[in-house]
C-alpha positions as CSV (number, residue, x, y, z in Angstrom):
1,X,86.3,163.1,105.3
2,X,86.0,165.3,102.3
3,X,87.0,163.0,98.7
4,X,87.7,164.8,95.6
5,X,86.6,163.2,92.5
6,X,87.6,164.8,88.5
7,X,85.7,164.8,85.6
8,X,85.9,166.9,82.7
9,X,84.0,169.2,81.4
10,X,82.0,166.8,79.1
11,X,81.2,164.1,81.6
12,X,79.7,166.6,83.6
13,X,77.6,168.0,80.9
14,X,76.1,164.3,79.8
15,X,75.5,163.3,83.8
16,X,73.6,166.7,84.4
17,X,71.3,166.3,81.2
18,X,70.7,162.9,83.2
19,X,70.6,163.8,86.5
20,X,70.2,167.8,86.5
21,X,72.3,170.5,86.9
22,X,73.4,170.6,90.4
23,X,72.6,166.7,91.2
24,X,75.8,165.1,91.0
25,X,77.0,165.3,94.3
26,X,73.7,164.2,95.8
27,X,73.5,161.8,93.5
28,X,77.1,160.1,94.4
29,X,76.4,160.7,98.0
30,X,73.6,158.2,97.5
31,X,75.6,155.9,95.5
32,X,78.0,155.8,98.3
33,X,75.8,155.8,101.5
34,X,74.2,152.9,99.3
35,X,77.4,150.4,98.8
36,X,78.2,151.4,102.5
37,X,74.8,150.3,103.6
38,X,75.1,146.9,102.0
39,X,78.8,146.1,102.5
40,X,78.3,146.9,106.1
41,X,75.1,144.6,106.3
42,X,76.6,141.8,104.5
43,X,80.0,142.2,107.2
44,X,76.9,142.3,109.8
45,X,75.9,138.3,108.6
46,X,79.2,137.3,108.1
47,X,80.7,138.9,111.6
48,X,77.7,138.5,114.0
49,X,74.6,137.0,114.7
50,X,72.4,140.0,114.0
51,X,70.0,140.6,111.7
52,X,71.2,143.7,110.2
53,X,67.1,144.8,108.9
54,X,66.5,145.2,112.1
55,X,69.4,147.2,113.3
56,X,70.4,150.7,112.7
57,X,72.9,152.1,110.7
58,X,74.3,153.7,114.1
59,X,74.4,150.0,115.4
60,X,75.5,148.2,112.9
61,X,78.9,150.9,112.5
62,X,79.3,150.2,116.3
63,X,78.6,146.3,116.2
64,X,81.5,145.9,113.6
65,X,83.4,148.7,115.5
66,X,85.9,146.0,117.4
67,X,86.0,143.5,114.2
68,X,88.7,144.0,112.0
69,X,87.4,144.1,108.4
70,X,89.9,142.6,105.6
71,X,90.8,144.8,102.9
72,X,90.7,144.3,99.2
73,X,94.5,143.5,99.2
74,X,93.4,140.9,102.0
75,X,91.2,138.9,99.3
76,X,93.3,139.0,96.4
């Protein structure tokens, strides 16, 4: 899945003096694959009865495979 996200011209300036020129896409792949990581292990408590340190990511995707998650709308 490819996601498209817009800045301007500015924002980019300040987050490469921060991060480096070139860095923001590895940088928001990490933020993401981070919030996915612990999302998915707190749904890994909640949903079963494995410990998701010991698990891999590969498991963990495939344990909550057949568990419908709720959605944000679901909560409000």
């Amino acid at each position: 899945m490819d996601i498209t996200i817009t800045i301007t011209d500015d924002e980019k300036r300040v987050l490469e003096s921060w991060l480096g020129v070139g860095q923001i896409q590895v940088w928001l792949q990490h933020a993401i694959d981070n919030k996915t990581r612990q999302r998915t292990d707190a749904y890994i408590l909640e949903y079963t009865d494995s410990n998701p340190n010991k698990m891999s990511m590969e498991a963990k995707l495939s344990a909550l495979s057949g568990i419908e998650l709720p959605t944000r709308d679901d909560n409000l």
